[in-house]
C-alpha angles and dihedrals in degrees: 000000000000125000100258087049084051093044090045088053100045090051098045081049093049092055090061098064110083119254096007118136097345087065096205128161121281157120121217126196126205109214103008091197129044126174103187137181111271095259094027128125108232119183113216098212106217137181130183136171141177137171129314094242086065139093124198108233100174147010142199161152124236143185108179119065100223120213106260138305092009108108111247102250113259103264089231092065094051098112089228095058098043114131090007100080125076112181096215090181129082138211099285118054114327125084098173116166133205120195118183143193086018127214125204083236087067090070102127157120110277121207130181126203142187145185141204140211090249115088112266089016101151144118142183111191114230135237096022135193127315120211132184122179125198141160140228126264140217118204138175123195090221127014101201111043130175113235107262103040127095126264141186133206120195138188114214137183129160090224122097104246123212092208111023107188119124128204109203124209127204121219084340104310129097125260109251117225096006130154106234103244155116112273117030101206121204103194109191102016122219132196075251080074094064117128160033122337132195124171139196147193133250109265096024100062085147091064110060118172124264103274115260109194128232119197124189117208121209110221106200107203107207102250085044104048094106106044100042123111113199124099141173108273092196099056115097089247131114137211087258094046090050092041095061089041080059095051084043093055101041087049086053103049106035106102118256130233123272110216112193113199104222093187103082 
């Protein structure tokens, strides 16, 4: 390829970017629209231009459209959003934001703005960001179940996941020798599966879930009531506590002798 083919390329390329060489104003978004965990960091990717004869003299996101001709608040001085925003861009042609340790009161509609030194040298890029913010969800088809039955256990978010895979943790620990995956399924269940599960995704292992609880209820049958062996884990006993209740109950119901006095 010679140099004026090279040259040709590069330019025609260079007329596809927004904003490039015709200067014009704009604001460009990249992705217009997020959906992210409740606790994550998302980055709003953000370009802008204008014409050479002007100098940028401020930037800023914004989230709440102001009545003309007041200026919007900057976004980093919300009181909500202290300490959360990090402007990445410059004041020539990146707006880049970073939002951490996200709310879901923080679902809404993101602008950025900037203004020159010329009269009139301003400009709010349209349509903004989108941002909606979820988070997961534990969920159990039944939360009393009898040993023996069949339960799932499933992690949920609104949000499409690039990795969805999910770990689950049971009364804060984590599962040992689990395969990561929704549902969880007990079948059949047993009073070991007592307790509270959170789960999380892959990526996000900082952010579980809020806990659902599962009990497991032991049904005796009464032929049954001394051998079984499940209990309720949730109840204050021990083994040795159950253990002596079994002794009682065989001693109690075990029939007593009948002695007959022949000699009357």
């Amino acid at each position: 390829m010679s140099v004026q083919t090279a040259v040709s390329v590069l330019l025609a390329a260079l007329v596809l970017i927004p904003g490039v060489l015709s200067q014009n104003w704009g604001v460009w978004y990249n992705p217009g629209s997020i959906c992210a965990l409740q606790g994550s960091t998302v980055v709003m990717g953000c370009t802008y231009s204008y014409p050479r004869d002007n100098t940028v003299t401020q930037t800023f996101w914004f989230i709440e459209k102001p009545v003309y001709p007041t200026e919007p608040t900057d976004l980093s001085a919300v009181p909500q959003y202290v300490n959360r925003t990090e402007y990445l861009g410059n004041k020539v042609n990146n707006c880049t934001l970073r939002l951490r340790n996200l709310t879901t009161s923080d679902s809404t509609t993101y602008w950025f703005k900037f203004i020159t030194n010329t009269a009139g040298g301003k400009w709010t890029g349209q349509p903004g960001v989108s941002l909606s913010v979820t988070g997961l969800q534990a969920q159990v088809n039944s939360s009393t179940v009898t040993e023996g039955q069949a339960v799932n256990l499933t992690c949920k978010t609104s949000c499409t996941l690039s990795d969805p895979t999910f770990t689950w943790y049971r009364n804060g620990l984590l599962l040992p020798a689990q395969t990561p995956s929704s549902p969880l399924t007990f079948n059949p269940v047993s009073y070991e599966h007592d307790g509270s599960y959170s789960c999380t995704a892959r990526g996000y292992d900082n952010l579980p879930s809020p806990a659902v609880t599962l009990s497991v209820r032991c049904e005796y049958d009464p032929g049954g009531l001394l051998d079984q062996e499940c209990w309720d884990s949730s109840s204050l006993w021990s083994q040795s506590s159950r253990a002596a209740v079994q002794q009682f109950l065989r001693a109690l119901l075990r029939p007593s002798p009948v002695v007959i006095d022949y000699r009357a």
